[in-house]
OpenMM code with the backbone's topology and positions (N, CA, C; nanometers):
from openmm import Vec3, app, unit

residues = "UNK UNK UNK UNK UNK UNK UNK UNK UNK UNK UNK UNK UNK UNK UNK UNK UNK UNK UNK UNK UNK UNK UNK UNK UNK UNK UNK UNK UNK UNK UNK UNK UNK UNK UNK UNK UNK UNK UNK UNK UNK UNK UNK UNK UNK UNK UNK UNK UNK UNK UNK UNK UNK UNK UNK UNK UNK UNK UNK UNK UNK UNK UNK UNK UNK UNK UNK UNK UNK UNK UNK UNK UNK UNK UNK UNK UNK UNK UNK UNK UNK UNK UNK UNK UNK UNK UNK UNK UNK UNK UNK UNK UNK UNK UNK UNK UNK UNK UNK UNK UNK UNK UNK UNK UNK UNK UNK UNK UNK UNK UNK UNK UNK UNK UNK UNK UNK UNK UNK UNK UNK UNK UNK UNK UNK UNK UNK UNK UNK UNK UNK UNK UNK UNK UNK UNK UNK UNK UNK".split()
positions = [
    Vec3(0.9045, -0.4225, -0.5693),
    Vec3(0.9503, -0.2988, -0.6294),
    Vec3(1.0609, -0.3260, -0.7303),
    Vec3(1.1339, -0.4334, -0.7312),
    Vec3(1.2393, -0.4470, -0.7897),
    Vec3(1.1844, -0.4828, -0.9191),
    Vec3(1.1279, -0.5549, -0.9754),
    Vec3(1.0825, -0.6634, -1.0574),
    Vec3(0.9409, -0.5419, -1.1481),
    Vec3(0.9430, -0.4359, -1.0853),
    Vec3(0.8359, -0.3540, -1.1904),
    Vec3(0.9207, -0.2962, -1.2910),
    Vec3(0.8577, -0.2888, -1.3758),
    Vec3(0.9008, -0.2604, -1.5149),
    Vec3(0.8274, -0.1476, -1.5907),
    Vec3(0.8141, -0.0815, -1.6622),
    Vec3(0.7620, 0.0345, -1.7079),
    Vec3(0.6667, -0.0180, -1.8087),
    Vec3(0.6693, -0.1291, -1.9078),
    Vec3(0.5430, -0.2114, -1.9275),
    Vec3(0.4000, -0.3177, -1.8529),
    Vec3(0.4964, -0.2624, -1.7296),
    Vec3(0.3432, -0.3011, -1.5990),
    Vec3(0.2858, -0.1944, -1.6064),
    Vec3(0.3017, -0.0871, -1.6488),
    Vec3(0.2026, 0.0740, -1.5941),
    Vec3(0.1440, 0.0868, -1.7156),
    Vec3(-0.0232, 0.0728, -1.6942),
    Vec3(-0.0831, 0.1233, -1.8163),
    Vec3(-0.1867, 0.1781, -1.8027),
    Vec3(-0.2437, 0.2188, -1.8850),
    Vec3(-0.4008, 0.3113, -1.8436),
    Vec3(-0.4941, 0.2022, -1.8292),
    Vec3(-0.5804, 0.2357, -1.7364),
    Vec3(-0.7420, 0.1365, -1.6802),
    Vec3(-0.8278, 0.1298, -1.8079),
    Vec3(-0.8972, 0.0450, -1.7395),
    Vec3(-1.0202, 0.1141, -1.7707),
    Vec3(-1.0904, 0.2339, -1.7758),
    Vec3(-1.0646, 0.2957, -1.7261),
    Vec3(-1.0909, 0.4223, -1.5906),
    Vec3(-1.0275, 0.5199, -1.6310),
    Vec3(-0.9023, 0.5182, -1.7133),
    Vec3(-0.8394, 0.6108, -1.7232),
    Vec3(-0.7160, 0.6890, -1.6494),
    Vec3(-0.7096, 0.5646, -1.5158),
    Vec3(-0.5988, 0.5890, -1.4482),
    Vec3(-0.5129, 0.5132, -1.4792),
    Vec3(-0.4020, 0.5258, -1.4373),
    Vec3(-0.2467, 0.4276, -1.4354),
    Vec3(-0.2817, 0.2938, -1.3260),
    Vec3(-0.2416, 0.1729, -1.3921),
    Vec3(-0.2852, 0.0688, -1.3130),
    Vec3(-0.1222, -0.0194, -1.3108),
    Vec3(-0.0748, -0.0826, -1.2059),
    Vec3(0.0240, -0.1669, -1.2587),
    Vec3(-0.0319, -0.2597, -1.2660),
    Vec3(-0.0085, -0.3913, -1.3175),
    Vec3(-0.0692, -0.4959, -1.3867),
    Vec3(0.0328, -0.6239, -1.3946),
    Vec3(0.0562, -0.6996, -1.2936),
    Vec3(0.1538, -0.7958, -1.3233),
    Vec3(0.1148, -0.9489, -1.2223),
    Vec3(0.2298, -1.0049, -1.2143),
    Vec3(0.1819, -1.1469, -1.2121),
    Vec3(0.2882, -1.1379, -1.0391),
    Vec3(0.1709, -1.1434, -0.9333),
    Vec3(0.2815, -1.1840, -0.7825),
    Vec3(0.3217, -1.2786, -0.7711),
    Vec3(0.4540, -1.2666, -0.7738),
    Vec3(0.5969, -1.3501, -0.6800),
    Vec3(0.5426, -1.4623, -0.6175),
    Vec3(0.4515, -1.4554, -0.4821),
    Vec3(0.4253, -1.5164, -0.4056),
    Vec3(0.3132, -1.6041, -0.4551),
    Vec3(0.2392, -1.5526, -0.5501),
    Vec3(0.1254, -1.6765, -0.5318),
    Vec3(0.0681, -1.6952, -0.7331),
    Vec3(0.1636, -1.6295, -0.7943),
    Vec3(0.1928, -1.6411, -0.9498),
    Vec3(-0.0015, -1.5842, -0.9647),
    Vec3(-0.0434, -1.5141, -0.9050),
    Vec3(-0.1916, -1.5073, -0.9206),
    Vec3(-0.1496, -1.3211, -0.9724),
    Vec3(-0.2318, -1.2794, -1.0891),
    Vec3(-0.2592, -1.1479, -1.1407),
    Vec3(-0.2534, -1.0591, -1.0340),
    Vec3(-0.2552, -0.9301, -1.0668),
    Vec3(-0.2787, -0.8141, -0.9906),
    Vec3(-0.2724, -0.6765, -1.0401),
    Vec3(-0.3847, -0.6288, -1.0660),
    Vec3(-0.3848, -0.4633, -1.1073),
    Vec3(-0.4136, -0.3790, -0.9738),
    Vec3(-0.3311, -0.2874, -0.9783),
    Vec3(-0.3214, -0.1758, -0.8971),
    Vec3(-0.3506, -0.0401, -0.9404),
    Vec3(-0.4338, 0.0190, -0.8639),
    Vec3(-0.4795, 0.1418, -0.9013),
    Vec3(-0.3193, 0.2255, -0.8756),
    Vec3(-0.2537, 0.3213, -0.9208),
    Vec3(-0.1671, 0.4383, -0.9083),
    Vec3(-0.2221, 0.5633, -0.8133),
    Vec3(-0.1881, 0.5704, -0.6954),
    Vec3(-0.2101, 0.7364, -0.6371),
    Vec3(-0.1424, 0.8174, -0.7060),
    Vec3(-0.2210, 0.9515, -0.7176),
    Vec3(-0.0855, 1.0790, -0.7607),
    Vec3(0.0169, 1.0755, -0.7318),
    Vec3(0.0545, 1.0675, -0.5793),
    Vec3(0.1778, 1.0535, -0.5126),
    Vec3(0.2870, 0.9628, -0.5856),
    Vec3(0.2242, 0.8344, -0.5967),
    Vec3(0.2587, 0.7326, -0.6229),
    Vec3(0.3499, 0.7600, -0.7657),
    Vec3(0.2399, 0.7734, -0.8758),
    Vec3(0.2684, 0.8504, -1.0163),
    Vec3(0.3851, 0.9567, -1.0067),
    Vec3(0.3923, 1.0369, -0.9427),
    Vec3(0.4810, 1.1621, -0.9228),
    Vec3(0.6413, 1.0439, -0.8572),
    Vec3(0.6196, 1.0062, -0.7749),
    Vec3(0.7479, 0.9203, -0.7615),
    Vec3(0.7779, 0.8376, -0.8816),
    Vec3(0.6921, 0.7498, -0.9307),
    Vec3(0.7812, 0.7068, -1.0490),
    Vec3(0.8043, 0.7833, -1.1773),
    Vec3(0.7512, 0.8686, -1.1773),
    Vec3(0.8421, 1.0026, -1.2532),
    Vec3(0.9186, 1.0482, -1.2332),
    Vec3(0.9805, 1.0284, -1.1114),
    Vec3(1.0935, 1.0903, -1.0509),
    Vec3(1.2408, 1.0088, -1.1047),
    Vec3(1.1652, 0.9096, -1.0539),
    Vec3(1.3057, 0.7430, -1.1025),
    Vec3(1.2900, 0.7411, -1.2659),
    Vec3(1.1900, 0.7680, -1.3378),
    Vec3(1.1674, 0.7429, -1.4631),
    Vec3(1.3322, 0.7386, -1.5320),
    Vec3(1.3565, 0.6433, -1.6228),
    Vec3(1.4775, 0.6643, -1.6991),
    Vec3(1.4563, 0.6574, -1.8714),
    Vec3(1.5339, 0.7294, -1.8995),
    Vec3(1.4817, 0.7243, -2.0453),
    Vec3(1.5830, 0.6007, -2.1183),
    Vec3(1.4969, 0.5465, -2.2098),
    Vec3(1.5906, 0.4173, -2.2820),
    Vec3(1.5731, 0.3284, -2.1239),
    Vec3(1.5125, 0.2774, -2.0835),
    Vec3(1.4848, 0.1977, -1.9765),
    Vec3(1.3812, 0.1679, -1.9055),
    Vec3(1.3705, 0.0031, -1.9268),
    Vec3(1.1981, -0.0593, -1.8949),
    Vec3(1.2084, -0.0653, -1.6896),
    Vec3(1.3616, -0.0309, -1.6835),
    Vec3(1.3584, 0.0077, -1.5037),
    Vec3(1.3308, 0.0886, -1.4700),
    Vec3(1.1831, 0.0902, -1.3722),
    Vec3(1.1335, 0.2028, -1.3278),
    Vec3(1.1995, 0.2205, -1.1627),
    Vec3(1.1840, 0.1665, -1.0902),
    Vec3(1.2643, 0.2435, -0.9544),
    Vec3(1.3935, 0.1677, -0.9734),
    Vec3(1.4793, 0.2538, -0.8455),
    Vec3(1.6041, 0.1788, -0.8343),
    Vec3(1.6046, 0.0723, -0.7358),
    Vec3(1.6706, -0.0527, -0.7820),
    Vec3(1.6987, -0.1435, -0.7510),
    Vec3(1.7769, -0.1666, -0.5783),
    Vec3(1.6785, -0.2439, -0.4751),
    Vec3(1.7932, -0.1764, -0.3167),
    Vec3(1.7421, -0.2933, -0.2802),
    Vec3(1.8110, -0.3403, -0.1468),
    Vec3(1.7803, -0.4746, -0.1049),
    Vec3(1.6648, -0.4336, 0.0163),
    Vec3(1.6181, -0.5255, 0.0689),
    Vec3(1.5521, -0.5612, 0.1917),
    Vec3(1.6241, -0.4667, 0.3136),
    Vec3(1.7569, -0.5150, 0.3269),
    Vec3(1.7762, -0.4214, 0.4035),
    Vec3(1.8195, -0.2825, 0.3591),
    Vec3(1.9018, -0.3026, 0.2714),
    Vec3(1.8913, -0.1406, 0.2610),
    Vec3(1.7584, -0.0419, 0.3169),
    Vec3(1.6564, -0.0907, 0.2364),
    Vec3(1.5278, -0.0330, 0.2897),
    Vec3(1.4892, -0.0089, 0.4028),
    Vec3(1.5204, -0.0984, 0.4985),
    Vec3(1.5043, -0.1281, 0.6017),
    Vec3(1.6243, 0.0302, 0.6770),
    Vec3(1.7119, -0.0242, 0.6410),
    Vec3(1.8332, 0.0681, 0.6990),
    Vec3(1.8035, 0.2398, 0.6610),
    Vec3(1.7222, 0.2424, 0.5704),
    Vec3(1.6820, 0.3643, 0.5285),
    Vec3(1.5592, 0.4286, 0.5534),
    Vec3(1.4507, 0.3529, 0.6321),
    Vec3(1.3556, 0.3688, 0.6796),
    Vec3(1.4204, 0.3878, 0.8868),
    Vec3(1.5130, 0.3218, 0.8904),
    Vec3(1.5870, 0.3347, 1.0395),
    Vec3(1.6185, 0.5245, 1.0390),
    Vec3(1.6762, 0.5403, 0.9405),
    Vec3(1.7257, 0.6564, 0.9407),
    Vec3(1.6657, 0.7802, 0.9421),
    Vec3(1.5231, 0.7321, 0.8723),
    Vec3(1.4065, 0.8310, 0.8829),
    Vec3(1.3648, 0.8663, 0.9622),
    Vec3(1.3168, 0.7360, 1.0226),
    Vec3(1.2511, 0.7392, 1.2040),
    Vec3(1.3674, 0.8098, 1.2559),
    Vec3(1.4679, 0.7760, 1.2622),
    Vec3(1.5572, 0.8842, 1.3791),
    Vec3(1.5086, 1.0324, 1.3434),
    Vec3(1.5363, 1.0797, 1.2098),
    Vec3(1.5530, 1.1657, 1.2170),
    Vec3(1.3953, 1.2809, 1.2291),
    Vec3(1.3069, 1.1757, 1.2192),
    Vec3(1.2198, 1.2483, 1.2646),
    Vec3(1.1080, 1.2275, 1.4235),
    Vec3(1.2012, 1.1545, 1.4624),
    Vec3(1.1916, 1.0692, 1.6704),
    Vec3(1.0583, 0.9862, 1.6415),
    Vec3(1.0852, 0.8941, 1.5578),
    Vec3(1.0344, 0.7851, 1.5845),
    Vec3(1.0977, 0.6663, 1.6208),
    Vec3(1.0503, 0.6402, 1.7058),
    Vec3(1.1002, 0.5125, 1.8163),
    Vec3(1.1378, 0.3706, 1.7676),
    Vec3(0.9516, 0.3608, 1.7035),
    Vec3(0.9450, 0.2084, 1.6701),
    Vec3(1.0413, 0.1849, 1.6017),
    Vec3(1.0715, 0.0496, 1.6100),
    Vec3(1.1593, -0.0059, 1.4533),
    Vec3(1.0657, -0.0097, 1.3169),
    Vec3(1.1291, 0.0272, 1.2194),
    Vec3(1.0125, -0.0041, 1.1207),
    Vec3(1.0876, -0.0332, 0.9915),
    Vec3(1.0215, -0.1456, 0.9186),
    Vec3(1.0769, -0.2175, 0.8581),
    Vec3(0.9486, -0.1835, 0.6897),
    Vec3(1.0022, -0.2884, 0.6112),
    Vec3(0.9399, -0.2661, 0.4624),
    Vec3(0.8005, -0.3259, 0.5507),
    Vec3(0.8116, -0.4297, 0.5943),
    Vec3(0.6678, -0.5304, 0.6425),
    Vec3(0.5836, -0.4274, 0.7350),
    Vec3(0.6272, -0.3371, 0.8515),
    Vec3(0.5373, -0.2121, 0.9149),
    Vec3(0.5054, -0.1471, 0.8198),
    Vec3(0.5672, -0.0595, 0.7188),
    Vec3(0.5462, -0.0001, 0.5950),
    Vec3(0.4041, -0.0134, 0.5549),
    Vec3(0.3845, -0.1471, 0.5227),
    Vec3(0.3126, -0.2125, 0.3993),
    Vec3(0.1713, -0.2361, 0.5203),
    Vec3(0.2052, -0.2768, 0.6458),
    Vec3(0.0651, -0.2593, 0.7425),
    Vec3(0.0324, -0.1270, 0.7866),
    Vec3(0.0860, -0.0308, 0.7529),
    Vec3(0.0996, 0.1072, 0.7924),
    Vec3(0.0276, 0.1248, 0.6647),
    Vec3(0.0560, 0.1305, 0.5551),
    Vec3(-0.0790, 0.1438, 0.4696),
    Vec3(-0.1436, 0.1390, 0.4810),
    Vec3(-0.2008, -0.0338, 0.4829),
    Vec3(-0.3610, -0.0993, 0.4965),
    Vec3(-0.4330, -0.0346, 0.5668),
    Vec3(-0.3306, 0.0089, 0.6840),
    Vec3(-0.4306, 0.1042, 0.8189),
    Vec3(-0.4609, 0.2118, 0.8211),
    Vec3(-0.3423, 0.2844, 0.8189),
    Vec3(-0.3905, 0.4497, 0.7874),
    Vec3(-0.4181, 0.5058, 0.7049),
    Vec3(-0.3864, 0.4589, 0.5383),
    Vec3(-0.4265, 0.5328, 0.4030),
    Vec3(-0.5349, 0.4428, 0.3840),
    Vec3(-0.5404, 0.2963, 0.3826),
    Vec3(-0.6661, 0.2574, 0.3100),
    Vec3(-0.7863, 0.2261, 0.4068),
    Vec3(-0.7821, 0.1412, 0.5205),
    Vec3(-0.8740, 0.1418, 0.6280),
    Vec3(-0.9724, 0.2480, 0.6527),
    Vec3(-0.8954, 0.3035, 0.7413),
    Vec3(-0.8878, 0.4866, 0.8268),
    Vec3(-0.9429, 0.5575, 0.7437),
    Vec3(-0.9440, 0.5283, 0.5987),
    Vec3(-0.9956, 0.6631, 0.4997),
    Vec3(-1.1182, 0.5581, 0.4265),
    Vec3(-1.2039, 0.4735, 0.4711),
    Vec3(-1.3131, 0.4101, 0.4528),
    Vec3(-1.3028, 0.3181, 0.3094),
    Vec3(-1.1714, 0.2506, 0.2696),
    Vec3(-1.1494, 0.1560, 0.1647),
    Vec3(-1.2059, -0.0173, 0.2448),
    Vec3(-1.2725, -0.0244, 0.1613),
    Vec3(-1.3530, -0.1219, 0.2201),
    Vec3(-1.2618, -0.2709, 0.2504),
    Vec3(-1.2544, -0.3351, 0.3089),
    Vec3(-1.1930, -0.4545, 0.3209),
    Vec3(-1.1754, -0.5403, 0.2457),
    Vec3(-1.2580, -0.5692, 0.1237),
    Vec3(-1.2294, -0.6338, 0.0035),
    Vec3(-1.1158, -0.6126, -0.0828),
    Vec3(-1.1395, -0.5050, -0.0829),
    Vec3(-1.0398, -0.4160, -0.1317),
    Vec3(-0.9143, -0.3967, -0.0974),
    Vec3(-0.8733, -0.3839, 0.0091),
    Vec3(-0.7813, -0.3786, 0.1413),
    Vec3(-0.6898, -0.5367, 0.0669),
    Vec3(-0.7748, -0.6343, 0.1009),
    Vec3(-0.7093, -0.7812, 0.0863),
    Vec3(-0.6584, -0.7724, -0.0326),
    Vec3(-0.7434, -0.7104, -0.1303),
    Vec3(-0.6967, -0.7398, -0.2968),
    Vec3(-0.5479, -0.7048, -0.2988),
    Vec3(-0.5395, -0.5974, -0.2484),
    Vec3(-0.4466, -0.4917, -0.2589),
    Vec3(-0.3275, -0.5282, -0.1928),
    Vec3(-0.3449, -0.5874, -0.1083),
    Vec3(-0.2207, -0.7143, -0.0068),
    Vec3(-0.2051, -0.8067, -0.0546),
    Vec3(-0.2444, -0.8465, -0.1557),
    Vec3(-0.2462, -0.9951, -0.1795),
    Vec3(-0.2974, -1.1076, -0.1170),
    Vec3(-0.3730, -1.1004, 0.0119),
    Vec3(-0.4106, -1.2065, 0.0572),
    Vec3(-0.5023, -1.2639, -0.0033),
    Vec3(-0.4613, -1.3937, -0.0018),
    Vec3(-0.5745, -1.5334, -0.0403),
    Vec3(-0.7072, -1.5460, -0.0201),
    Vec3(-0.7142, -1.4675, 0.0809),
    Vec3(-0.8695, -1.4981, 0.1739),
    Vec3(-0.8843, -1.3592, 0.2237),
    Vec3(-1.0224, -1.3072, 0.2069),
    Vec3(-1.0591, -1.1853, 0.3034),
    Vec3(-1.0320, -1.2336, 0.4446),
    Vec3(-1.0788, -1.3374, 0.5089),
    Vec3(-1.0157, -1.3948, 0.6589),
    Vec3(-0.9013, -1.3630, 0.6978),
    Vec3(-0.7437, -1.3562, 0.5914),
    Vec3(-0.6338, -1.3300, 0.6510),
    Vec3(-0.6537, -1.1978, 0.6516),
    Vec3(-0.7081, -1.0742, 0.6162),
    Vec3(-0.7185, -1.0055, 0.6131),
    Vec3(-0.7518, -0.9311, 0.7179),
    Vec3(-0.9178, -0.9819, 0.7600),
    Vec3(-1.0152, -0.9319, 0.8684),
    Vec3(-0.8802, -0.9897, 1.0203),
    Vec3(-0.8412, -1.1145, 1.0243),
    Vec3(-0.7752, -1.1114, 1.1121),
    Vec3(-0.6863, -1.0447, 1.1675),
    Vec3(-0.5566, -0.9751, 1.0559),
    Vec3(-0.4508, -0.9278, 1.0861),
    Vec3(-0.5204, -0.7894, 1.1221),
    Vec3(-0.6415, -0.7446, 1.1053),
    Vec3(-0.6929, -0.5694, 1.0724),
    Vec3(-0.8017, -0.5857, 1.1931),
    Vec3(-0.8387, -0.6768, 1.2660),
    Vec3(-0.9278, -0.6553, 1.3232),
    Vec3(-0.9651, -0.5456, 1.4293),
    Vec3(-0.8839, -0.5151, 1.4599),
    Vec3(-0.8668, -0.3809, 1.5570),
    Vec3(-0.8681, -0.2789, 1.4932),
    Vec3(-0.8113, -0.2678, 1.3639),
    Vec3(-0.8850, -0.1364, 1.3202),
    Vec3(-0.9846, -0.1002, 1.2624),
    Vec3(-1.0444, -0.2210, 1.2311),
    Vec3(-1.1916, -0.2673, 1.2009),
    Vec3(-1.2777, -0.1772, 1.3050),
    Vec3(-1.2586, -0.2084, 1.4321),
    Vec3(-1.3440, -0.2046, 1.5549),
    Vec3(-1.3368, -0.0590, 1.6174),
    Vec3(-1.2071, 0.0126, 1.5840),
    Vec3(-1.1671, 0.1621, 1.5690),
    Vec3(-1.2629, 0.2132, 1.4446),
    Vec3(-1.2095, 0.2122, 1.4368),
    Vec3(-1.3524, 0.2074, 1.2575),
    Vec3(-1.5149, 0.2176, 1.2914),
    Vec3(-1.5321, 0.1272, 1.3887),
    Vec3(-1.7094, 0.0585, 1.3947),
    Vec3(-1.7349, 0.1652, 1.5013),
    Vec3(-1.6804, 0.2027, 1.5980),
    Vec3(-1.6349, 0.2914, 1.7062),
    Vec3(-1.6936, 0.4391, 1.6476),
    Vec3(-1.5904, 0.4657, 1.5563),
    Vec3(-1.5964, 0.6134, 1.5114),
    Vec3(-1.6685, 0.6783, 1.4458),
    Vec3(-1.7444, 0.5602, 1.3586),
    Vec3(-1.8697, 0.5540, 1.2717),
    Vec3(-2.0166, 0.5596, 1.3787),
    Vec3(-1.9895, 0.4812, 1.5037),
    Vec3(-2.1025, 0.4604, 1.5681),
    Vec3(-2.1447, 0.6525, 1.6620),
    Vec3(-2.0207, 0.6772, 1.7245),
    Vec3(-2.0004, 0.7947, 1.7695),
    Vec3(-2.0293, 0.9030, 1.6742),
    Vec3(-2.0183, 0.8789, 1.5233),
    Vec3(-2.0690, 1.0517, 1.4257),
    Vec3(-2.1992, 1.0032, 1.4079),
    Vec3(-2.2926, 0.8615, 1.4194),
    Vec3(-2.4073, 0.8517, 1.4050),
    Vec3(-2.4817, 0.8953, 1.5314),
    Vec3(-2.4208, 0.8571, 1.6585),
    Vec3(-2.4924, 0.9101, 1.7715),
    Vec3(-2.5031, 1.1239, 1.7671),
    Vec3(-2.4084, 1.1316, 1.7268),
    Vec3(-2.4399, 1.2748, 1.7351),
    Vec3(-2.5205, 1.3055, 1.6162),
    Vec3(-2.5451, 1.2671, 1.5255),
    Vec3(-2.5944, 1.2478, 1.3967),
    Vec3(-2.7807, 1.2677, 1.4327),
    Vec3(-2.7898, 1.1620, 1.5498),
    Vec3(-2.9184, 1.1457, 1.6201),
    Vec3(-2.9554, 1.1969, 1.6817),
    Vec3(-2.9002, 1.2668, 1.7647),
    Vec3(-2.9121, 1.3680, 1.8955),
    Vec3(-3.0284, 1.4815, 1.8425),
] * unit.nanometer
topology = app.Topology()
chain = topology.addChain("A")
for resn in residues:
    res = topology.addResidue(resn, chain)
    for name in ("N", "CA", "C"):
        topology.addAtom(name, app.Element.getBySymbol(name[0]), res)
């Protein structure tokens, strides 16, 4: 988040907002599709005369500010930027039928394998819930 810049956001192919930059971790490309949501927040931070699009906070800060959330709305777990970011994969992109290829792209992993591994359970929640609307499907 720190390191985006307002010349990473550009229109697709497609016609949506994509960010478009080079990851930290493995110097390998990456375009990202933009949610509305998503779009509407960095309009929010938008600054004029400035290629800084969000504000700049550390690890923990984030962390310390995601603590504060959960309290205040009685959540228990600890949750950190790293739950965050698996809290995605699972409930917005998984859970809502984004296919696993996709899933990895979008994490950055190297291999669909690190992928299927860390997700496998919600894979199988998934295979579950699909199998159960086909059985009634049959009935």
């Amino acid at each position: 988040m720190a390191s985006l810049r307002a010349h990473h956001i550009a229109t697709g192919f497609d016609g949506n907002l994509w960010i478009n930059m080079i990851r930290q971790k493995t110097e390998q490309p990456i375009a990202i599709p933009l949610l509305p949501r998503a779009e509407a927040i960095l309009d929010k931070y938008k600054q004029a005369d400035s290629d800084v699009v969000l504000p700049s906070i550390s690890n923990q800060k984030f962390n310390s500010y995601l603590k504060e959330k959960s309290s205040i709305v009685g959540i228990e777990k600890k949750l950190t930027h790293h739950i965050a970011r698996k809290t995605f994969a699972t409930t917005v992109l998984l859970l809502n039928g984004v296919p696993m290829e996709v899933v990895s792209e979008l994490l950055g992993h190297s291999k669909i394998t690190v992928t299927q591994e860390h997700y496998a359970k919600v894979v199988k929640s998934k295979v579950s819930d699909e199998i159960n609307n086909l059985m009634k499907k049959l009935k």
